[in-house]
N, C-alpha and C positions, 0 to 999 in steps of 0.2 A: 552332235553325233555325226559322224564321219560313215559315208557310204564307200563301199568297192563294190566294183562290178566285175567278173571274169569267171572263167573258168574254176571258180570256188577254190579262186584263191586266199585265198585265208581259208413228279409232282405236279399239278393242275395248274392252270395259269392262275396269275395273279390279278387286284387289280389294278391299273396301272395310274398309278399315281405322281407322272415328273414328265416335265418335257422329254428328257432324254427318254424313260420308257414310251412317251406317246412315237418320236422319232423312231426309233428302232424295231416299234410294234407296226408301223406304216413299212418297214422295209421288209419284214418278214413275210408282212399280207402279201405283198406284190412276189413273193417267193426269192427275192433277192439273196438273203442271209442262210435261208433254210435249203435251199436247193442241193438236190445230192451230187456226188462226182458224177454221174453218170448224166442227167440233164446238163450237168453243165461240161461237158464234152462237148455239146452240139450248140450251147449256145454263150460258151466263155470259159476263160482259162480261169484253172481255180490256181488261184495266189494265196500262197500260205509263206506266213509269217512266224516263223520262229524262234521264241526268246530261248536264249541259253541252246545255240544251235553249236557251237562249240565244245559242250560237254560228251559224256558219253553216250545217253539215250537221244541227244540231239542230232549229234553225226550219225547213226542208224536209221532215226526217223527221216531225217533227210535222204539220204539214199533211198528208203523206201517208195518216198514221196518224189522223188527224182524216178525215179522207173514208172512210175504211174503218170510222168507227162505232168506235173503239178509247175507251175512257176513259184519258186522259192526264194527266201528272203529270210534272212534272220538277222538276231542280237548277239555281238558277243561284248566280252568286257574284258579286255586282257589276257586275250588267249597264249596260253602259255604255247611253247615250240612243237609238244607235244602236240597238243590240240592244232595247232596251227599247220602242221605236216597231213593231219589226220583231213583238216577240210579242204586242201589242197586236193587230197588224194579222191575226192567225191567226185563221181560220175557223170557233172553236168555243171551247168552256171548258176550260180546261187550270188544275191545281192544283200551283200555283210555292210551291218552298219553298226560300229564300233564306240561302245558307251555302255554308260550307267542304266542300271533296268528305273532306278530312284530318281533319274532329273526325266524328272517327265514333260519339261518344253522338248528334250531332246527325245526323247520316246515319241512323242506326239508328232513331232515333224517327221519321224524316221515311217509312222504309220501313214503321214499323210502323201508320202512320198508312194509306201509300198502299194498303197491300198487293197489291201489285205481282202480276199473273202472268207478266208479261214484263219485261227490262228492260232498256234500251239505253244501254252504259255510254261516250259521246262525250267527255267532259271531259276535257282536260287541255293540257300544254303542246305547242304544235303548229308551232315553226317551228325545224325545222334547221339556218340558220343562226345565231338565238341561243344553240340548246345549247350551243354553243361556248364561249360568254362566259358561261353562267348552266347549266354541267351539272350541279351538286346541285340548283338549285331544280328543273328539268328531269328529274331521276330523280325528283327528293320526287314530285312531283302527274302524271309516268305511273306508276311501277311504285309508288311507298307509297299512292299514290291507287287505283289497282286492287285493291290488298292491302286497303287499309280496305274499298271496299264490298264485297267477297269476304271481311272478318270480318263485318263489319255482316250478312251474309246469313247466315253460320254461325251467329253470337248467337241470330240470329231462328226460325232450323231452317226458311229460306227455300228454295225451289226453284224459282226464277223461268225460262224461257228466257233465258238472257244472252248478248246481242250483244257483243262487244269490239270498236270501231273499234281497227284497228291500221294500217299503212303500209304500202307498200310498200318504204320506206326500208331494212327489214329486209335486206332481197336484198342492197344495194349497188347492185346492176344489172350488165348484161350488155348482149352485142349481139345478143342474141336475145331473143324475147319468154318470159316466167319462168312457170312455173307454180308450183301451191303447193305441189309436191316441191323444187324447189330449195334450196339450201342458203343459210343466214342468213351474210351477211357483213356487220353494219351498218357506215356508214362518219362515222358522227356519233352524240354523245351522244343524240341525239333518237330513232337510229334503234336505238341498243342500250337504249334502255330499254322501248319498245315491243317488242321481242322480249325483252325482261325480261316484261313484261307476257301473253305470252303462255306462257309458261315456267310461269309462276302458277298459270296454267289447266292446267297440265299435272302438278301438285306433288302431291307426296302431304301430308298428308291432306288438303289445301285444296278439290279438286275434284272427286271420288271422286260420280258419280253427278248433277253438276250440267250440265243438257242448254245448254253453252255452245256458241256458235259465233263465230268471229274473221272478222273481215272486214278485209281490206287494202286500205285505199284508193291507190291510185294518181292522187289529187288531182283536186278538182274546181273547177270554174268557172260562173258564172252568180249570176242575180241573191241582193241579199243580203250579198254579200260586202262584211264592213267595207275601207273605204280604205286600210288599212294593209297590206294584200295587193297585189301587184303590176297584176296585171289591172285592178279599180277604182281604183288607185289612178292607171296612167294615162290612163284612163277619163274621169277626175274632173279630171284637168288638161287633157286636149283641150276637154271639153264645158266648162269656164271661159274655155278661150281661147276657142272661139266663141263665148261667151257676150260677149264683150268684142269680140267680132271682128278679133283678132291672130292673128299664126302660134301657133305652138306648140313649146317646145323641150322637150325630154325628152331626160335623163341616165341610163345602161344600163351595166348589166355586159356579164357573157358571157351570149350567148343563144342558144348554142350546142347546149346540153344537151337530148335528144332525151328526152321524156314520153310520157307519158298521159293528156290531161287528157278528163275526160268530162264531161259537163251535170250540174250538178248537180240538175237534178229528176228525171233518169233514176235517177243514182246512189242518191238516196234512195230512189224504188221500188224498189229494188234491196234495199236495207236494209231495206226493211220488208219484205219477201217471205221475205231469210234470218232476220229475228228471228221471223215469224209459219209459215215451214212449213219451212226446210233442214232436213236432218238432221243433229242436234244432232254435237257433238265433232269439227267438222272447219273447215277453212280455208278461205277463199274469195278468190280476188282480185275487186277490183270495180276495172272498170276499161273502157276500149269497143275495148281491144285493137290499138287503131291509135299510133303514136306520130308525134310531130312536133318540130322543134324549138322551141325557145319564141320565137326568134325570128318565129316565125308570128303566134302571139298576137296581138304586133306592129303584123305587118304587115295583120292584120287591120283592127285601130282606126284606123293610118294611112290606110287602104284607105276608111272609112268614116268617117272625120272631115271636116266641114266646113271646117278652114280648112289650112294649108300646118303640114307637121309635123317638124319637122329632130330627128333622135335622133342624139345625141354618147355616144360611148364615155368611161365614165368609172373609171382605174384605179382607182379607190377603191374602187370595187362589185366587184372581183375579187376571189376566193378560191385558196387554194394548192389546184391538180389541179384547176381547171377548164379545159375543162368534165368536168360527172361522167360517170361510164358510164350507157348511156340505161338509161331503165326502162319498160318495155313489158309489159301483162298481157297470157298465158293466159289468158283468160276461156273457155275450155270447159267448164269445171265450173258456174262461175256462169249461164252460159245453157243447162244443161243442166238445173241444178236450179230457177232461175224461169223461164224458159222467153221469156227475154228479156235481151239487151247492154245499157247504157249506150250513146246515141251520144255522138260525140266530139263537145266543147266547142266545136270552131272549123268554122265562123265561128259557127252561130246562140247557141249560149250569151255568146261574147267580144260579139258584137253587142247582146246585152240588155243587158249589164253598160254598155255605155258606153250607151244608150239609158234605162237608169234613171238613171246619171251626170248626162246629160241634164235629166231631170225634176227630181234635185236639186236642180241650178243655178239651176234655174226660181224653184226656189219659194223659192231664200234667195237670190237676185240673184247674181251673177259676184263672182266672188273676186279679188284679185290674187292670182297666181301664188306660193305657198307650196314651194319645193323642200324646204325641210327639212320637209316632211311624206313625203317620200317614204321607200322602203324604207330602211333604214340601211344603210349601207353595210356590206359585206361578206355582206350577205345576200344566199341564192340565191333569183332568182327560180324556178325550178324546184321548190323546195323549198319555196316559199313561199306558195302556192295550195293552201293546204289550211281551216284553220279550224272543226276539230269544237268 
């Protein structure tokens, strides 16, 4: 695994039954692992560790964590140009180490290197409608990829705070808004390996004294997001057609399905507040607790687009049981413990996105019209606005 250094270019205790829980239960007593940002201000830099810092909720959270004075370090894996401009673009120096989240000799040295006292574990496969077509690669890199840095850490006799992004996909969903008592019903490969992944955290002897905390997103939106996500992506066709000065056509599924979607630089304060102070071993939804349906999104961009916008229903973008049952967070736990919601995404988040779309265009000239860039068929757009 390959390091850079620069200007960011590129529930009750248990009882403890394993060395590695006796290890990591002696680093916690000493307050080592557990310690909040604020003690350790005065008495050590908090080094946080980043898997999948390249994505879209990873460049956020790093910036976040970059204003807070944190020393930074993450995983990428083939960052595409997109992603690659994006962590360039970050606000401080950040030490990128480039590899596989699954070779964990190469995981293991990249930690022994960082020595991490936080760590924020983002990486992995993120769209629910692919699971479908690709669910072992989809189990390999959530739940064997969780499993790897949760050995990587044992090897180490590490005791980092560890964040787990997980989903709210877990739920299923309901018609009422879900808290983190609810029960797991996932309804896609995508959404039962993340409650695998949580599960992990919960295993004996795997996790016996290690101050994790899960965070379930319930999807975000705003700037950053690659084009292959719904939102920029029809973003990025409105601002070419005005760029050209044509109407604009755009082809839809169901857009029926009632969400969550929240800003995502909310979101990511969010995440940094539960990785640097929640109370470790519990669940958190993140989320701004309002729902809508996606066709808002929508109706958003057409709302604010410059030229004339005709959207045509396309059977091809349908999935069997749609639309799904909506998915609407609980957030009372989470703005009781940071002491602040996520707002919701629509309009001002959907508005940036098509306003940096905007800027794009600018600066590489108007495109002709690429439809088969668009989401692939059978993919949910509701499900598809994620991107850790």
């Amino acid at each position: 695994m390959r390091a850079a250094r620069g200007r960011s270019s590129a529930g009750g205790p248990r009882p403890r039954s394993s060395a590695w829980s006796r290890s990591w239960s002696r680093r916690i007593s000493s307050g080592c692992a557990a310690a909040t940002w604020s003690e350790r201000r005065g008495g050590g830099a908090v080094r946080v560790f980043v898997t999948g810092i390249g994505g879209f909720v990873g460049r956020h959270l790093a910036r976040e964590l970059l204003a807070r004075g944190a020393v930074l370090g993450g995983l990428v894996h083939a960052p595409t140009p997109h992603e690659a401009r994006a962590l360039a673009a970050l606000p401080g120096e950040v030490e990128r180490f480039e590899g596989d989240l699954l070779d964990r000799p190469a995981l293991e040295a990249a930690l022994r290197r960082f020595r991490p006292t936080h760590v924020a574990h983002l990486a992995g496969f993120s769209s629910a409608g692919r699971s479908f077509a690709e669910p072992l690669r989809c189990f390999e890199v959530n739940a064997l990829g969780t499993l790897t840095l949760l050995e990587a850490l044992r090897r180490l006799g590490s005791a980092p705070r560890l964040l787990v992004l997980s989903s709210a996909e877990v739920y299923g969903g309901a018609e009422h808004a879900l808290d983190e008592s609810a029960p797991c019903a996932p309804r896609s490969p995508y959404a039962a390996s993340k409650a695998s992944c949580e599960l992990a955290l919960r295993a004996q002897p795997y996790c016996d004294g290690l101050p994790w905390i899960v965070a379930r997103s319930f999807g975000h939106i705003g700037p950053g997001q690659r084009p292959g996500f719904v939102t920029p992506n029809f973003a990025r066709q409105i601002a070419e057609a005005e760029a050209r000065g044509q109407a604009c056509r755009l082809a839809v599924g169901d857009l029926r399905a009632v969400r969550d979607f929240s800003d995502i630089r909310d979101a990511a304060r969010a995440y940094a507040a539960l990785l640097l102070h929640a109370p470790a071993r519990r669940v958190y939804n993140v989320g701004s607790g309002r729902g809508l349906e996606v066709r808002r999104v929508l109706e958003v961009l057409v709302e604010a687009a410059g030229v004339p916008v005709t959207v045509e229903h396309d059977p091809t973008r349908l999935r069997p049981g749609d639309p799904p049952p909506p998915l609407v967070a609980d957030t009372h736990r989470l703005c009781a413990t940071i002491g602040f919601c996520p707002r919701p995404a629509v309009p001002q988040a959907v508005r940036a996105v098509l306003e940096e779309q905007r800027q794009a265009v600018r600066r590489r000239g108007a495109q002709a019209p690429d439809f088969a860039r668009a989401p692939a068929p059978g993919a949910d757009p509701a499900r598809n606005e994620r991107g850790a």
